[in-house]
C-alpha positions as CSV (number, residue, x, y, z in Angstrom):
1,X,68.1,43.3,-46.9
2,X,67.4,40.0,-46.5
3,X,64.0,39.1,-47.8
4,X,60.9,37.8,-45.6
5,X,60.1,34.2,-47.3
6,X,56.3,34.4,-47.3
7,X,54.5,30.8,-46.7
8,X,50.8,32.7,-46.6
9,X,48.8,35.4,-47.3
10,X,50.9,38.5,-46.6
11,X,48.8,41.4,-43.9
12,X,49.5,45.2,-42.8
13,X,51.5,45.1,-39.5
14,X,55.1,44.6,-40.6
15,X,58.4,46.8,-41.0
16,X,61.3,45.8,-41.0
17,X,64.9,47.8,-41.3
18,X,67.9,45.4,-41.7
19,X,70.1,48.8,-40.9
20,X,68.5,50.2,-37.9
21,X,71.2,50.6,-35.8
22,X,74.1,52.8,-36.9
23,X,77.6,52.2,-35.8
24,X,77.7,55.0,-32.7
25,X,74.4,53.6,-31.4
26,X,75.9,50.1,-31.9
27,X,79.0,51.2,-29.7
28,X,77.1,52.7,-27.4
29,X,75.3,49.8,-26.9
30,X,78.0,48.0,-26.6
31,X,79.5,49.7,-23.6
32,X,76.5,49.6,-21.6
33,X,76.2,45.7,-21.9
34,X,79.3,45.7,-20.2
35,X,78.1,47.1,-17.6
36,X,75.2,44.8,-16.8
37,X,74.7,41.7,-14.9
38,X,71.7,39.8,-16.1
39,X,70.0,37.1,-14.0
40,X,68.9,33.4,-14.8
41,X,65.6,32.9,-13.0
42,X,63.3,30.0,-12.3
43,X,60.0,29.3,-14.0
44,X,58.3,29.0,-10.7
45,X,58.3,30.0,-6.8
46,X,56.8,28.3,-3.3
47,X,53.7,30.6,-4.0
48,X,53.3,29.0,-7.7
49,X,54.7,25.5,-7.7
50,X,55.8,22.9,-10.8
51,X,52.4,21.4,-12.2
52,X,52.0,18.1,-10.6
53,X,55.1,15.8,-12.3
54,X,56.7,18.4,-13.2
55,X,60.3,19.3,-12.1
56,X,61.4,23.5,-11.0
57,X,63.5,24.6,-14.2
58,X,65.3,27.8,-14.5
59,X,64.7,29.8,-18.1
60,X,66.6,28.9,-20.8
61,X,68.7,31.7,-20.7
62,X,69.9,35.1,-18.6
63,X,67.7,38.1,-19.0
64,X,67.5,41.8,-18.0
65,X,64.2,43.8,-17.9
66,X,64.2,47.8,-18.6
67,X,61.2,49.8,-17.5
68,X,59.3,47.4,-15.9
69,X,60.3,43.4,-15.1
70,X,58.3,40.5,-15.9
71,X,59.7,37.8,-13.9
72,X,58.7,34.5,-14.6
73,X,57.7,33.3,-11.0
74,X,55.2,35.9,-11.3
75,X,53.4,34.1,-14.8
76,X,53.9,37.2,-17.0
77,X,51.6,39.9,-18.1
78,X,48.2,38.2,-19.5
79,X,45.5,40.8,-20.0
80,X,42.7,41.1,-18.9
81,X,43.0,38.7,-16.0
82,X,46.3,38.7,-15.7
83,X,47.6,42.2,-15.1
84,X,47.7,42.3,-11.3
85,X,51.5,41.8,-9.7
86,X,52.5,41.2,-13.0
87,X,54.9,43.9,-13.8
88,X,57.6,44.9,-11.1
89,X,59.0,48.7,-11.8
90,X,62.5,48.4,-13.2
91,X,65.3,51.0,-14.5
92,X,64.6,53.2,-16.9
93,X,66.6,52.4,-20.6
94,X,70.2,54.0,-21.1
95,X,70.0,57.4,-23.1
96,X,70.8,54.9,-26.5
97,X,68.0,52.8,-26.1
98,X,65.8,55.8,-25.3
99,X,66.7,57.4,-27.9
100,X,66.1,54.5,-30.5
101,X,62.4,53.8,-28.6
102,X,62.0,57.3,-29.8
103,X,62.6,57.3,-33.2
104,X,60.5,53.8,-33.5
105,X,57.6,54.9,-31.8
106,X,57.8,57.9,-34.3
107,X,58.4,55.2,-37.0
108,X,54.8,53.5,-35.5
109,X,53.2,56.6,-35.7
110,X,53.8,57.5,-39.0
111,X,53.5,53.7,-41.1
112,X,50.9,51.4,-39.1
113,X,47.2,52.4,-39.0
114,X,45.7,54.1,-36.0
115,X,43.9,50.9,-35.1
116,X,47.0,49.1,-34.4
117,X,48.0,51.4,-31.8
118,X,46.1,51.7,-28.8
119,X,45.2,55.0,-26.4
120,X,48.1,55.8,-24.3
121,X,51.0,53.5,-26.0
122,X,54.2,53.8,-25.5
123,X,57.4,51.6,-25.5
124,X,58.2,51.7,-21.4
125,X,59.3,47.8,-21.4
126,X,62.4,45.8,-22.7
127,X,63.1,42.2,-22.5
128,X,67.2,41.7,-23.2
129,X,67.3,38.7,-24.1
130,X,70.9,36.5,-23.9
131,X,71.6,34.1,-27.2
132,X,73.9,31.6,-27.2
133,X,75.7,28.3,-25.3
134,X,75.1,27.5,-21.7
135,X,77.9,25.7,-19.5
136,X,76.5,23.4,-17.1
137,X,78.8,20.5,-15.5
138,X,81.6,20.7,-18.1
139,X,79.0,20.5,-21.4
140,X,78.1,23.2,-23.5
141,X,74.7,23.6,-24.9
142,X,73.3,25.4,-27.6
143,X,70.2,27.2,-25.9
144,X,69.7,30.2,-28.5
145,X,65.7,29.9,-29.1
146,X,62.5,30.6,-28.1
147,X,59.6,28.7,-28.2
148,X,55.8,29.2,-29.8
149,X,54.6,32.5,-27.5
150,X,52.4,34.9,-28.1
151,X,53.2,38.8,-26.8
152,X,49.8,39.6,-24.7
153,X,50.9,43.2,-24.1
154,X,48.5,45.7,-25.9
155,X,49.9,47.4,-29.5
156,X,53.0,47.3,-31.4
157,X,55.9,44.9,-30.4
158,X,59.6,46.2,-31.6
159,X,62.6,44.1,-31.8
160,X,66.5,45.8,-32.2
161,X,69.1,42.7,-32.6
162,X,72.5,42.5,-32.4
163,X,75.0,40.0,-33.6
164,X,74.3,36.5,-35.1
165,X,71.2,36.5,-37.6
166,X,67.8,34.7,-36.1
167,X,65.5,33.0,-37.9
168,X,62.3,34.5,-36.9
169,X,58.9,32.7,-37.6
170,X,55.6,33.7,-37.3
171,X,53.7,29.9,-36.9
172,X,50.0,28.7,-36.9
173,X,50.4,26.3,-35.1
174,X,52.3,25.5,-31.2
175,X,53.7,22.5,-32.5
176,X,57.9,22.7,-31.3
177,X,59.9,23.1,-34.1
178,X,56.9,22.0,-37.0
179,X,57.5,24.2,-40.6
180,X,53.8,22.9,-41.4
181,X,52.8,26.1,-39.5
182,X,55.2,28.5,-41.0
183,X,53.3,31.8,-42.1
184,X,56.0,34.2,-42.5
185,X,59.7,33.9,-42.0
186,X,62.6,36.8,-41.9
187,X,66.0,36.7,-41.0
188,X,67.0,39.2,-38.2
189,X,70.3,40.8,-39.2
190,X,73.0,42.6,-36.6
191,X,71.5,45.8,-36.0
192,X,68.1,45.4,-37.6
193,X,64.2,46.2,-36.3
194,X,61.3,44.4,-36.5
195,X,58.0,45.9,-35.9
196,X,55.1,43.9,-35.8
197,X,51.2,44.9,-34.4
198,X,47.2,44.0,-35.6
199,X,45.6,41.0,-35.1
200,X,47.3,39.2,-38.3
201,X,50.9,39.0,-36.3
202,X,49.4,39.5,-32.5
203,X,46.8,36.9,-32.1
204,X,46.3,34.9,-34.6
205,X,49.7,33.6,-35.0
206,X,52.7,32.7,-32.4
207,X,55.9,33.9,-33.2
208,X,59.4,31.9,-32.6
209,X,63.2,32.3,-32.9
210,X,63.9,29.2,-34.5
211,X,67.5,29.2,-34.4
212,X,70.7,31.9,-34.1
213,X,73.2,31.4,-36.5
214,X,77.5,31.1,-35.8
215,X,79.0,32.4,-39.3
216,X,80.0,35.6,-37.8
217,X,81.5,34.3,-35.3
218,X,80.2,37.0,-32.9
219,X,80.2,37.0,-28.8
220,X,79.2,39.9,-26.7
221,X,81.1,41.1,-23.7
222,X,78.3,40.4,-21.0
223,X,79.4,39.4,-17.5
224,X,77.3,35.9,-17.2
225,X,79.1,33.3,-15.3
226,X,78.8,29.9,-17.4
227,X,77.1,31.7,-20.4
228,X,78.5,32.7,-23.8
229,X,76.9,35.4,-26.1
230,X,76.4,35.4,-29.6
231,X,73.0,37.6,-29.9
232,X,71.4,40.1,-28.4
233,X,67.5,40.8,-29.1
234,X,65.7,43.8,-27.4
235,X,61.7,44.0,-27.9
236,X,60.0,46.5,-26.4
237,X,56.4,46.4,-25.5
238,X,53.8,48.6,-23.6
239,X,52.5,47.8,-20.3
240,X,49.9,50.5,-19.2
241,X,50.8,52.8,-16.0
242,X,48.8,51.9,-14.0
243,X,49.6,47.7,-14.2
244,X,53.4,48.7,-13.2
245,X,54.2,48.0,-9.6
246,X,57.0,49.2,-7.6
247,X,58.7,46.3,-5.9
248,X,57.6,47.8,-2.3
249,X,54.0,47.9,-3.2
250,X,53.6,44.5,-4.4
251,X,51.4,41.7,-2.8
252,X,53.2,40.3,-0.2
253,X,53.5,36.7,-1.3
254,X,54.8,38.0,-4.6
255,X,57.1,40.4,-3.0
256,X,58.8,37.1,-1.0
257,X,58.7,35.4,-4.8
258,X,61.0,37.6,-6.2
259,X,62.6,39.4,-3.3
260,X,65.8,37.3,-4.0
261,X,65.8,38.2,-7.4
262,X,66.0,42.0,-6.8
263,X,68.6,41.3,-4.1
264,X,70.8,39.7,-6.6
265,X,70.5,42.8,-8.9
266,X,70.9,45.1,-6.3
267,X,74.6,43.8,-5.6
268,X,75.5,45.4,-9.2
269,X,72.7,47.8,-9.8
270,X,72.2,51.3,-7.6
271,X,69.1,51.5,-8.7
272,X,67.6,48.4,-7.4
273,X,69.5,49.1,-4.6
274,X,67.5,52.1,-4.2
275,X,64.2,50.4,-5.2
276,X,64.7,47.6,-2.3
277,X,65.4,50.4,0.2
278,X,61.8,52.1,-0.9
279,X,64.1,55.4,-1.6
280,X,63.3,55.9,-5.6
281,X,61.1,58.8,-6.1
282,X,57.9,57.8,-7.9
283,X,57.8,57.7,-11.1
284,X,56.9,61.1,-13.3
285,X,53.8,60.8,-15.5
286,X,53.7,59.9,-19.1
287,X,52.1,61.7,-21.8
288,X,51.4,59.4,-24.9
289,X,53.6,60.2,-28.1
290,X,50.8,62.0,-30.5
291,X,50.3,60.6,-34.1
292,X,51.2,63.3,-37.2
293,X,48.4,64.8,-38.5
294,X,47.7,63.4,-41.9
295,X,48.9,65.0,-45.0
């Protein structure tokens, strides 16, 4: 295990397993990338321009949404005022990644304290997030990071990578790229989980992915024209039930704003294709995971 280099006081809220992922899960894993088709999308629509001076840009890298999708255009999930049109009902996660949700939400259950996990909560979204060098007009760019964010979705936050080690930080400050800020920092390991929840690691901090390392030499099999993988990071959030939209039922100007995205992932997915034809049944109820009783 590779240990967290702690800047600052240390707080309840963290776990993390640098051996999560065992090698059947891992190949499993494996074999349903292949299968995927991730999209690049831009940062904004007609409905939701550039700010004034400011240029459309697409994200920095291909993603895939399981569960429900977050698509940029749309601004993201922001409770409280931001929960409307937000979150566009995607597919469900492959038996693998169900199964691992499982065990962490078990995991959650068991090690963080009941205030850190709100009624209801559940892990029913994944980001899949593409690592790596981008082709664009014969050059190749390095364009595995993330920015300063915050995660506005209520409760824990789970993250299973794969390939290259990250350098994950948890910062004070939104400063790009400053290590005066730097609270905690971990390397994420191939087939690790990071858990992190409370106020400490939610909203009093911003978390970053400072940079993706190339000793293993590692690339993923993942069908992106002019993209090349190194890492794979899946975090799981909660959305609650009743903020999750199919795609017929949007709004209608954010139905237009993303309409070309879900034809695109229709071409390679049966279930979108069934999602833009209105011909998914609806979606079954959830019943929230119940915490152990205490010993």
């Amino acid at each position: 295990m590779t240990p967290p280099r702690r800047l600052g006081a240390h707080a309840p809220g963290l776990h993390y397993n640098p051996r999560f992922v065992g090698p059947e899960d891992r190949a499993e894993i494996l074999a349903w990338l292949r299968t995927l088709h991730p999209i690049w999308e831009e940062r904004y629509s007609d409905r939701r321009p550039p700010p004034p001076g400011q240029p459309q840009r697409s994200l920095l890298r291909p993603v895939y949404w399981l569960g429900n999708w977050q698509f940029a255009c749309l601004d993201y999930y922001r409770p409280p005022a931001g929960v409307d049109d937000r979150c566009v009902r995607a597919e469900p996660f492959p038996p693998v990644l169900a199964r691992l949700v499982r065990q962490v939400e078990d995991l959650v259950a068991r090690r963080f304290p009941p205030s850190f996990v709100p009624p209801g909560w559940r892990l029913n979204t994944c980001l899949v997030n593409l690592y790596g060098d981008r082709f664009e007009n014969g050059k190749r760019t390095d364009v595995a990071r993330v920015g300063e964010h915050k995660d506005f979705e209520p409760g824990p936050v789970a993250s299973i990578s794969l390939g290259e080690r990250a350098l994950f930080q948890f910062v004070t400050s939104r400063q790009p790229g400053s290590r005066d800020g730097v609270v905690l920092q971990q390397w994420l390991d191939d087939g690790s989980l990071q858990v992190f929840a409370g106020d400490a690691w939610k909203r009093r901090v911003f978390h970053r992915v400072q940079r993706v390392d190339r000793r293993a030499g590692a690339t993923f099999d993942v069908p992106v024209a002019g993209f090349e993988t190194r890492r794979v990071n899946f975090t799981f959030r909660h959305v609650p039930e009743e903020h999750v939209i199919p795609f017929g039922k949007l709004a209608p100007e954010a139905r237009e704003d993303v309409r070309r995205y879900v034809e695109e992932l229709a071409r390679y997915s049966t279930w979108f294709a069934a999602e833009l034809r209105g011909t998914n049944p609806p979606a079954p109820p959830s019943a929230p995971r119940s915490r152990p009783a205490s010993p």
